[in-house]
PABA-106682 format. One record per residue (C-alpha): x, y, z; residue number from 1; chain. Coordinates in steps of 0.2 Angstrom, whole numbers, m for minus. Example, Ala and Ser with C-alpha at 12.3 -4.5 7.8 and 13.67 -1.06 7.14 Angstrom:
{atom {62 m22 39} 1 'A'}
{atom {68 m5 36} 2 'A'}
# end
This chain:
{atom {440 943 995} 1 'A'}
{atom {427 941 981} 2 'A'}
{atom {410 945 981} 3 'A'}
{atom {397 934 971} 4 'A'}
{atom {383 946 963} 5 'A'}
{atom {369 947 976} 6 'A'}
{atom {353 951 975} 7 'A'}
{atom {342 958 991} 8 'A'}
{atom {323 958 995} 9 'A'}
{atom {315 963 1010} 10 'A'}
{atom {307 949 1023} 11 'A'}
{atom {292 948 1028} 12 'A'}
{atom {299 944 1045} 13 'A'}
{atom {311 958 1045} 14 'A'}
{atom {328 961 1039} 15 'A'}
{atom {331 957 1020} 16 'A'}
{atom {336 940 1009} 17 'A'}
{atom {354 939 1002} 18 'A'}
{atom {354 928 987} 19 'A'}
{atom {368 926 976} 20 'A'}
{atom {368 921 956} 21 'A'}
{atom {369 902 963} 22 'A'}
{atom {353 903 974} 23 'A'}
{atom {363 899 990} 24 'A'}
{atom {354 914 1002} 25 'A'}
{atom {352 918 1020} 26 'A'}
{atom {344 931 1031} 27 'A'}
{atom {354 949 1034} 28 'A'}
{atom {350 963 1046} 29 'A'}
{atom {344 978 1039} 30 'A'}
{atom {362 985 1042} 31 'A'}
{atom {373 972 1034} 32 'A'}
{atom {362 978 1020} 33 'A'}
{atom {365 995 1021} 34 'A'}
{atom {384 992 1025} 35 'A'}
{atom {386 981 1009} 36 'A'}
{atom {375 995 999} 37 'A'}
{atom {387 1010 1004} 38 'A'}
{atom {403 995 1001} 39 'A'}
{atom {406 997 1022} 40 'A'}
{atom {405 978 1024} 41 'A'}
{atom {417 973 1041} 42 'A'}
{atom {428 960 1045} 43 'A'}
{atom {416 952 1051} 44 'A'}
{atom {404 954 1039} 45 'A'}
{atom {414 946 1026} 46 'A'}
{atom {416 929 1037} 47 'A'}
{atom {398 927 1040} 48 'A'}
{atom {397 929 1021} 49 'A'}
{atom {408 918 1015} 50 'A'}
{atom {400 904 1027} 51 'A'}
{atom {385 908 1016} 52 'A'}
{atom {395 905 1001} 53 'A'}
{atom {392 923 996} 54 'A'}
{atom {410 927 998} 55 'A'}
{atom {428 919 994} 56 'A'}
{atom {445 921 990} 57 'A'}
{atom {449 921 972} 58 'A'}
{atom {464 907 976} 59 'A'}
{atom {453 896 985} 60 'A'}
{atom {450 884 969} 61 'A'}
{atom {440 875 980} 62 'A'}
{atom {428 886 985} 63 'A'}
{atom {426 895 966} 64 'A'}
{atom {423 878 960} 65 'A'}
{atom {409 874 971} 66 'A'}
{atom {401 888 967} 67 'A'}
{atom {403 887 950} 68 'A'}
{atom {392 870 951} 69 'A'}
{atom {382 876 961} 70 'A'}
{atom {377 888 947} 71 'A'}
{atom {378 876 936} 72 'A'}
{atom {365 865 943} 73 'A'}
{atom {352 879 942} 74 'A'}
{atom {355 881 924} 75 'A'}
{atom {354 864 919} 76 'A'}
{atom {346 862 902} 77 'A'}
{atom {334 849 896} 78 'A'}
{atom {344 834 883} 79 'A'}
{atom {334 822 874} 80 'A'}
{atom {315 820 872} 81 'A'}
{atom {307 806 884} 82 'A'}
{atom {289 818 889} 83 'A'}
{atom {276 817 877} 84 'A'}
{atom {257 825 880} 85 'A'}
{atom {248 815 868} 86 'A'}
{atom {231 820 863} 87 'A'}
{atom {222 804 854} 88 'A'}
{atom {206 815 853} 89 'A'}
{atom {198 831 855} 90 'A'}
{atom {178 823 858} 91 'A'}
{atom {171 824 875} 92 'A'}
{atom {156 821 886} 93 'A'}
{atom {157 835 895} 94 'A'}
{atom {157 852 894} 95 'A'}
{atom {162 861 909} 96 'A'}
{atom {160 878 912} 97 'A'}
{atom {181 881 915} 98 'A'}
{atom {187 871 900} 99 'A'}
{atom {203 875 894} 100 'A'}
{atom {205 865 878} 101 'A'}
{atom {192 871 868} 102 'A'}
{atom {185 851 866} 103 'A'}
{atom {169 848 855} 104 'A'}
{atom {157 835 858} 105 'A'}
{atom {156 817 860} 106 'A'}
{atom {149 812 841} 107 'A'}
{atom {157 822 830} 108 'A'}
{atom {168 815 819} 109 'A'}
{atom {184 822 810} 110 'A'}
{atom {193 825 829} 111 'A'}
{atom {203 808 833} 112 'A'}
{atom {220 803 829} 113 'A'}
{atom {221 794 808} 114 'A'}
{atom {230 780 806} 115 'A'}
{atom {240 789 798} 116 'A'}
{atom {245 800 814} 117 'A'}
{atom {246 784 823} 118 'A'}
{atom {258 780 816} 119 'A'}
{atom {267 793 816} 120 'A'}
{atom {266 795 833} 121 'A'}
{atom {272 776 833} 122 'A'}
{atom {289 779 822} 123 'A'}
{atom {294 793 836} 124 'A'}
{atom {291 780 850} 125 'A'}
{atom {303 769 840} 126 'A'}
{atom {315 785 839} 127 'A'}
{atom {318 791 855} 128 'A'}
{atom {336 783 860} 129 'A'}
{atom {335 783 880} 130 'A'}
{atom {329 770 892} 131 'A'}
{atom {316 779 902} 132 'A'}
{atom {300 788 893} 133 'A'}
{atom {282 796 902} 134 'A'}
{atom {266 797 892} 135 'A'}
{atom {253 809 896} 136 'A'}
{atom {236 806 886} 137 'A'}
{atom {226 822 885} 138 'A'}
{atom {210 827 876} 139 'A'}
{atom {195 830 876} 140 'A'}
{atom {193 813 884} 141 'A'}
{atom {205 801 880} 142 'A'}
{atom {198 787 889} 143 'A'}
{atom {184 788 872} 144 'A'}
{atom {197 780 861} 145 'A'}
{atom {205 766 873} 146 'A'}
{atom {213 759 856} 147 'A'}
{atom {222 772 852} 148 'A'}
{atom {230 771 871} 149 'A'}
{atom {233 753 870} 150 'A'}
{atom {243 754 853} 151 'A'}
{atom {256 767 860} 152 'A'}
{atom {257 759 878} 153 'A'}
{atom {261 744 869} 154 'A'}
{atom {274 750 858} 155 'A'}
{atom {283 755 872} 156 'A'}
{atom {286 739 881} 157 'A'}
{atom {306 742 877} 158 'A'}
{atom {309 754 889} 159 'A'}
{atom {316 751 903} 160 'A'}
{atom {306 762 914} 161 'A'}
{atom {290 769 908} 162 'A'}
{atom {276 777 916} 163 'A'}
{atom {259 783 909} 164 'A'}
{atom {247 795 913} 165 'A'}
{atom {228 796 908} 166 'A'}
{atom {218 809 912} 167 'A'}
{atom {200 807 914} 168 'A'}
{atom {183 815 918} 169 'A'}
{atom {179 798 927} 170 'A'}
{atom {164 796 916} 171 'A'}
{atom {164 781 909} 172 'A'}
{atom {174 767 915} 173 'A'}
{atom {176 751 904} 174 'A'}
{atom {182 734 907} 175 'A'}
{atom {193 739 894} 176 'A'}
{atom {198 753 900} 177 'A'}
{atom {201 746 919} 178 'A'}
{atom {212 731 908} 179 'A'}
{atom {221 747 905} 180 'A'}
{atom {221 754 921} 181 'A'}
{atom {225 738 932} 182 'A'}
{atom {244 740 921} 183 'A'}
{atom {257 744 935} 184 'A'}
{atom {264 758 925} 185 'A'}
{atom {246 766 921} 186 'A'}
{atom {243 781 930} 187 'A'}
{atom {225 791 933} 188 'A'}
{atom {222 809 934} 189 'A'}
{atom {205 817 937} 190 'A'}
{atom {198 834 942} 191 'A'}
{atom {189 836 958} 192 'A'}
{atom {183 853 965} 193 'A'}
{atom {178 849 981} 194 'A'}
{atom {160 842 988} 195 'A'}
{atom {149 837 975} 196 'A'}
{atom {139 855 975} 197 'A'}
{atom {156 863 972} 198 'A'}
{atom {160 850 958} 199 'A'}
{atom {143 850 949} 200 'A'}
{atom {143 869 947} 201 'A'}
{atom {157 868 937} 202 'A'}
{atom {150 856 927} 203 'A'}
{atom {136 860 911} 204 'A'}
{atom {129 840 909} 205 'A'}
{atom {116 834 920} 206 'A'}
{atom {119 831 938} 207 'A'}
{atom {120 815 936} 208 'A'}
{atom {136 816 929} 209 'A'}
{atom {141 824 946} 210 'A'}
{atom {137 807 954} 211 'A'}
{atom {143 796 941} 212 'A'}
{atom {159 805 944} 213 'A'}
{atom {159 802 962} 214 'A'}
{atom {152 783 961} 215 'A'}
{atom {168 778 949} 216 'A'}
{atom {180 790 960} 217 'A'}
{atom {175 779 974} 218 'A'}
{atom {176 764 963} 219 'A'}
{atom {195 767 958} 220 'A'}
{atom {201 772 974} 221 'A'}
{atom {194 754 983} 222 'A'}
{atom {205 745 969} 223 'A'}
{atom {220 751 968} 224 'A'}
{atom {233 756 984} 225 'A'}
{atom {237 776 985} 226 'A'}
{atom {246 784 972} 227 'A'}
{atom {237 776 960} 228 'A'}
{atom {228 793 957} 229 'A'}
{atom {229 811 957} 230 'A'}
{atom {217 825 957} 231 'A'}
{atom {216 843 956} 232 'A'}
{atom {203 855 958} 233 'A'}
{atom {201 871 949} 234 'A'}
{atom {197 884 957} 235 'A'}
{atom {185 901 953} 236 'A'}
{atom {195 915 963} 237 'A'}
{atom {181 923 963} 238 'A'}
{atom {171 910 973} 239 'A'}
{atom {183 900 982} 240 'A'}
{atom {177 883 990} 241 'A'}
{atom {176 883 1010} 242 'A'}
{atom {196 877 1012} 243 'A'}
{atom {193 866 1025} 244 'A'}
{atom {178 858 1013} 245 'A'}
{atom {191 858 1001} 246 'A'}
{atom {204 849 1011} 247 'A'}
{atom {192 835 1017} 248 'A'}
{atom {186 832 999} 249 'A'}
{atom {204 825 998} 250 'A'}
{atom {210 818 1013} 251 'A'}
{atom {194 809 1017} 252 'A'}
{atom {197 799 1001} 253 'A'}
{atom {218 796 1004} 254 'A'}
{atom {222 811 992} 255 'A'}
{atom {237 819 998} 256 'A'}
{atom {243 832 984} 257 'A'}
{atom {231 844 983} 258 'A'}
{atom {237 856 967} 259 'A'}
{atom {224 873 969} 260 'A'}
{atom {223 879 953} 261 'A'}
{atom {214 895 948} 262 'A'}
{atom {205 894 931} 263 'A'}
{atom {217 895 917} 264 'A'}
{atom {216 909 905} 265 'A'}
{atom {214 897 889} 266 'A'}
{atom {201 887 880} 267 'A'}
{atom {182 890 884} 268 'A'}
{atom {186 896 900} 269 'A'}
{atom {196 913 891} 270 'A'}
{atom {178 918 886} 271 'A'}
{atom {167 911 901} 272 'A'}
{atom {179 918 913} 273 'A'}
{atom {186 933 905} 274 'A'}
{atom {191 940 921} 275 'A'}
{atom {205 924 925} 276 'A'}
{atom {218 934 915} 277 'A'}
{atom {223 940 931} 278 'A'}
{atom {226 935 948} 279 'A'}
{atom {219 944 964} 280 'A'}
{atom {226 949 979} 281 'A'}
{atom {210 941 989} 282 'A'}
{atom {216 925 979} 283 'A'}
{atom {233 928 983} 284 'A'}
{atom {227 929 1001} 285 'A'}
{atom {216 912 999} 286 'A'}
{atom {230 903 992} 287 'A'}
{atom {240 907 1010} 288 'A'}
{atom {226 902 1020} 289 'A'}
{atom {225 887 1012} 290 'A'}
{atom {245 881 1015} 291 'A'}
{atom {244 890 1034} 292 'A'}
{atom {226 877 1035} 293 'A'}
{atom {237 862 1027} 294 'A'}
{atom {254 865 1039} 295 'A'}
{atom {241 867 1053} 296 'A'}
{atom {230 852 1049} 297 'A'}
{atom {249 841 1046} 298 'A'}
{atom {256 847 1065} 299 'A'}
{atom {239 839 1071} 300 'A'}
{atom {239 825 1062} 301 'A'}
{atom {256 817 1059} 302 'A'}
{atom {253 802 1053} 303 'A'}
{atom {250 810 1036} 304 'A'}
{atom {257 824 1025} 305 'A'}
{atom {246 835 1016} 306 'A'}
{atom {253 847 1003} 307 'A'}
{atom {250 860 990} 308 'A'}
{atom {257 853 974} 309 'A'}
{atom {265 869 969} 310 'A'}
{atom {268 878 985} 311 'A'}
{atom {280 861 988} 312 'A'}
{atom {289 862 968} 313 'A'}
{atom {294 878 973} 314 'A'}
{atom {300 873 988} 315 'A'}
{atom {310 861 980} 316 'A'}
{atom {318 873 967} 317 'A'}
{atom {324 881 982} 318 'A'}
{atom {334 868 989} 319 'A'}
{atom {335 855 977} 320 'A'}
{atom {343 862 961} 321 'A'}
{atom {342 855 946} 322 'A'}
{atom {333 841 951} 323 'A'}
{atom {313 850 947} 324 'A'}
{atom {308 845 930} 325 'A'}
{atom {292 857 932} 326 'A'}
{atom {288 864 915} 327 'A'}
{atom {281 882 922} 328 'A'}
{atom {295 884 930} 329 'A'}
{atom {310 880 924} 330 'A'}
{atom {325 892 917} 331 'A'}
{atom {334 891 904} 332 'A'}
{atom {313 884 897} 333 'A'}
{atom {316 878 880} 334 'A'}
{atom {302 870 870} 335 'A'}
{atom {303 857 859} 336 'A'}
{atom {318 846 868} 337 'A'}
{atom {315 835 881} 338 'A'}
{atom {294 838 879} 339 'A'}
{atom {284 839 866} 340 'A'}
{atom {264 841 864} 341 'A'}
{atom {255 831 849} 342 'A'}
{atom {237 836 845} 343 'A'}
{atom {224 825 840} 344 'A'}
{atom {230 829 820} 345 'A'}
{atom {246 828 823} 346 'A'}
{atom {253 844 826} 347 'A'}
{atom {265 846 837} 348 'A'}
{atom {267 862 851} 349 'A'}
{atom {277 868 862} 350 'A'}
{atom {265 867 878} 351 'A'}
{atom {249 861 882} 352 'A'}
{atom {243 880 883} 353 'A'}
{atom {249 884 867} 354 'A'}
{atom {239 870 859} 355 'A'}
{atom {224 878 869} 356 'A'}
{atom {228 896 860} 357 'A'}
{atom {227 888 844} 358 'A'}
{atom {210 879 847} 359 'A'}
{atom {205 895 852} 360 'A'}
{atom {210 906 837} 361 'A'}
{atom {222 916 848} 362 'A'}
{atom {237 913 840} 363 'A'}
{atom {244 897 831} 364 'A'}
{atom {261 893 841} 365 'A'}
{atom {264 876 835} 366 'A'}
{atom {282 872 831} 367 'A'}
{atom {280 857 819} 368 'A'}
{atom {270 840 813} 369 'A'}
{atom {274 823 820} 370 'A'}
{atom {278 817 802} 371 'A'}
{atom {292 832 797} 372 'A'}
{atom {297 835 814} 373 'A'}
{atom {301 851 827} 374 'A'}
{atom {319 860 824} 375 'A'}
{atom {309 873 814} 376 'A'}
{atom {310 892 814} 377 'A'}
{atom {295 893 824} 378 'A'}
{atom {304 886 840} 379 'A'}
{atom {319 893 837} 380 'A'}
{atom {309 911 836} 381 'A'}
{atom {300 903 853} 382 'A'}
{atom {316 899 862} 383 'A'}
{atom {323 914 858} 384 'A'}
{atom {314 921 875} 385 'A'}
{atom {315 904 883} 386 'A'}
{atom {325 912 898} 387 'A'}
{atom {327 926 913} 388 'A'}
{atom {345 926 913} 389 'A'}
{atom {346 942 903} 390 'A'}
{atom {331 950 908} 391 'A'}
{atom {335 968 917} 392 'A'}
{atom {319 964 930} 393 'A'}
{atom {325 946 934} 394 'A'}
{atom {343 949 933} 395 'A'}
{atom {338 964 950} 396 'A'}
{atom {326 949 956} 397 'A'}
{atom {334 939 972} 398 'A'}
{atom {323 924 968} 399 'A'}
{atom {330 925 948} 400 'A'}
{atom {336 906 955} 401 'A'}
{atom {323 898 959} 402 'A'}
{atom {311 908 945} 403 'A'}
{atom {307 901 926} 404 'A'}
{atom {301 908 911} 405 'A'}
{atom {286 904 905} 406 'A'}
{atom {283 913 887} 407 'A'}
{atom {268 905 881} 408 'A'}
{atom {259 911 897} 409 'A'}
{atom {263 927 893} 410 'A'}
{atom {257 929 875} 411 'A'}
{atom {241 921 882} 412 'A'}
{atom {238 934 890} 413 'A'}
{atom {246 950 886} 414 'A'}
{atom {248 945 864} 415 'A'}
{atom {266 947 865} 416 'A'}
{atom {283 937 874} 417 'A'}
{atom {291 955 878} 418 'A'}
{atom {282 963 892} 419 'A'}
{atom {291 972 906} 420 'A'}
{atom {293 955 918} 421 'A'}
{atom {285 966 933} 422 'A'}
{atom {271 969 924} 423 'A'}
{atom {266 950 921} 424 'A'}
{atom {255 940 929} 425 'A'}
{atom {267 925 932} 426 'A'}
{atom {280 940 941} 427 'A'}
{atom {268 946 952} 428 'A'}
{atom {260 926 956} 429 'A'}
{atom {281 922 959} 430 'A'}
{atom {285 937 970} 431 'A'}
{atom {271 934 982} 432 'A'}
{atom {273 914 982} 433 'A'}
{atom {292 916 985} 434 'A'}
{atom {289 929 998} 435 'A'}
{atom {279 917 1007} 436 'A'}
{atom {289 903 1005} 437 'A'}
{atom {303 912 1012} 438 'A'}
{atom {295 921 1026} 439 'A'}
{atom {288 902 1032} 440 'A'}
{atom {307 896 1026} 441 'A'}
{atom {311 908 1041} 442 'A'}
{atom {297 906 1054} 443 'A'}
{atom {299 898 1073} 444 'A'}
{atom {285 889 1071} 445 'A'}
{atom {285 869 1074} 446 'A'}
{atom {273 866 1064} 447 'A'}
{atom {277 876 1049} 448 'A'}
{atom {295 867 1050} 449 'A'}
{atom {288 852 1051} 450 'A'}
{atom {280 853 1033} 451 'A'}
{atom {291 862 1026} 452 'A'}
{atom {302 847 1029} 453 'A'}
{atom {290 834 1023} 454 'A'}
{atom {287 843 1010} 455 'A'}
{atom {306 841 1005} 456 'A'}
{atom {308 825 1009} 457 'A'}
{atom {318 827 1026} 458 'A'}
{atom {317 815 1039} 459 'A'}
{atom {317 827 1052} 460 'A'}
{atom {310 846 1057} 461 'A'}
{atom {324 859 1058} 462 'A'}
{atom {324 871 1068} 463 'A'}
{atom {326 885 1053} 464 'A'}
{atom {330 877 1037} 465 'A'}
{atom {340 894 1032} 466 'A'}
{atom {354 903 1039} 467 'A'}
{atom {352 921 1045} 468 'A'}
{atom {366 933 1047} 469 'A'}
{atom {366 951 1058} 470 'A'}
# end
């Protein structure tokens, strides 16, 4: 018999996780363990193992093969570009306290796209050989330069399928801009912190902006059926919204995905909230009473699902390989392939975080121009760390799997791509989620099984969605 390299970490619950370089894992007394540590593994041992998929025999082609594609899956590398993150301009009408981007105000000049970068933007468009694209229009607020989002929806009546997504403070809503918005591919993204007192604090413009806000949230949500839009709230860890506030904030308006966002440590918000650089364990334990409130509020109510955005894409890259596009957390990560970022002049970055370190003189990671093009030594310098595979922490790690790489975070905040992966902040937000993922993966509990399986798609509640070994 062959054993698959595995990887152990103790449960929560009690007893250890088995995983093996594939992801397929299952839950081992605390002496299996020891007997696989000391290499005096029984008979029996060996079966439940190879049930697992942990184990086989070398002439079983059959087996080999499967787990070879297994593996396979979980590497599967970005192809061909068909994500951009456009940014038509920098100029807002806000100015809220967390800002990320580093925007500068409404009337200044000198910060939209030139026709020039237009049209660049337009000859890539016209480049990209598949039949499926997604736009993401970024700012500042790019609902100031409707034009400019007209010209490259436009241009991309050819593809096949094509969806678009414009995010927006909500503050002005035009009947050019809802000409926009009424398009069947068009969808709209907006930030919402909670009840109006929550969301106003985060905002620096009169609180009339607050309502105004409000008044065209309300106004969207009556036009168009669910799903239309999204929000998500960021969050001050250290003065976290009532959850349950927080949660009704959503449901009462038929907002389902709730993605809880600690303030990023970019932008504005790297000098207004210097202490984001690293997460806290009370945030940490905020961020499971939220998902316990959320599994306990969907058991009560079952006529809808509520979920935590991130919380379910882990999930996901847990069961589903392959098949989460997720930029955080994908492994191998590289830049410049299948996304790219296009800054209101026209350079091109990696990630919508690196462009945020530019803008705040931090450290200039773009990779190219949207004129000469990305296949530069910057990104191949980038994609050089654009994986875990060979790091000696992750390659110890059991949830190496399911985990990405996300570089860019970590020159945000540390100056460098190299730091020890324990001593990160993305390790340390990865260990705890995955801990608690597994330790709910684990859990008797109807109710938590019944999110968990909504929140993978299943039409049923199984009893344990993992196996468990003695």
């Amino acid at each position: 018999m062959t054993f698959m390299p595995l990887r152990t970490r103790p449960l929560r619950s009690g007893g250890a996780l088995v995983v093996d370089d594939a992801g397929a894992f299952t839950a081992a007394s605390d002496a299996l363990v020891a007997r696989l540590g000391r290499g005096a593994q029984t008979p029996a041992d060996l079966i439940a193992l190879s049930r697992g998929g942990h184990v086989f025999d070398m002439d079983d082609d059959f087996s080999r093969m499967a787990f070879a594609y297994r593996r396979a899956q979980r590497l599967t590398r970005a192809q061909s570009l068909d994500y951009l993150i456009l940014v038509p301009t920098l100029r807002c009408n806000l100015s809220c306290t967390y800002c990320q981007v580093s925007r500068v105000g409404a009337t200044q000049s000198g910060f939209d796209w030139s026709d020039d970068t237009l049209a660049g933007v337009l000859r890539l468009i016209d480049s990209l050989p598949g039949d499926f694209i997604k736009i993401e229009f970024q700012g500042g607020e790019p609902t100031l330069r409707p034009d400019l989002l007209r010209a490259v929806i436009q241009r991309c009546e050819r593809f096949a399928t094509r969806q678009f997504v414009i995010c927006s403070n909500l503050q002005s809503i035009t009947a050019d801009l809802l000409d926009i918005f009424d398009r069947p591919d068009v969808l709209i993204s907006t930030s919402l912190d909670g009840d109006a007192a929550t969301h106003g604090r985060n905002r620096t413009k009169e609180a009339a902006s607050t309502a105004t806000f409000a008044k065209n949230l309300e106004r969207l949500l009556a036009r168009y059926a669910p799903g239309k839009l999204s929000a998500l709230p960021t969050v001050d860890p250290t003065q976290p919204p009532d959850i349950d506030g927080l949660i009704d904030a959503y449901a009462s308006r038929g907002l389902e995905s709730i993605f809880l966002r600690p303030i990023n440590y970019q932008g504005f918000a790297r000098k207004r909230h210097s202490d984001s650089r690293e997460q806290s364990d009370a945030w940490r334990t905020y961020y499971e009473q939220f998902v316990r409130r959320i599994i306990e509020r969907n058991w009560h109510d079952q006529s809808r699902v509520l979920e935590e955005t991130y919380f379910s894409i882990c999930l996901r890259r847990i069961f589903r390989p392959g098949r989460e596009r997720h930029v955080d957390l994908r492994n191998p990560n590289p830049v410049g392939v299948d996304y790219v970022v296009i800054d209101h002049d026209g350079i091109v970055y990696p990630t919508d975080e690196a462009r945020m370190l530019a803008r705040s003189g931090v450290i200039d990671l773009a990779i190219g121009d949207v004129h000469r093009g990305w296949d530069t030594d910057a990104r191949t310098a980038l994609n050089y760390h654009a994986t875990n595979e060979f790091d000696p922490a992750c390659q110890r790690c059991a949830y190496q799997p399911f985990c990405g790489r996300d570089l860019v975070d970590d020159i945000a905040r540390y100056g460098r791509a190299d730091v020890p992966r324990l001593d990160t902040a993305f390790c340390r937000r990865h260990l705890h989620l995955f801990d608690f993922i597994f330790e709910l993966i684990y859990s008797d509990d109807d109710a938590v099984q019944h999110s968990l399986a909504r929140w993978l798609r299943l039409p049923g509640t199984p009893a344990a969605l993992g196996p468990r070994l003695q």
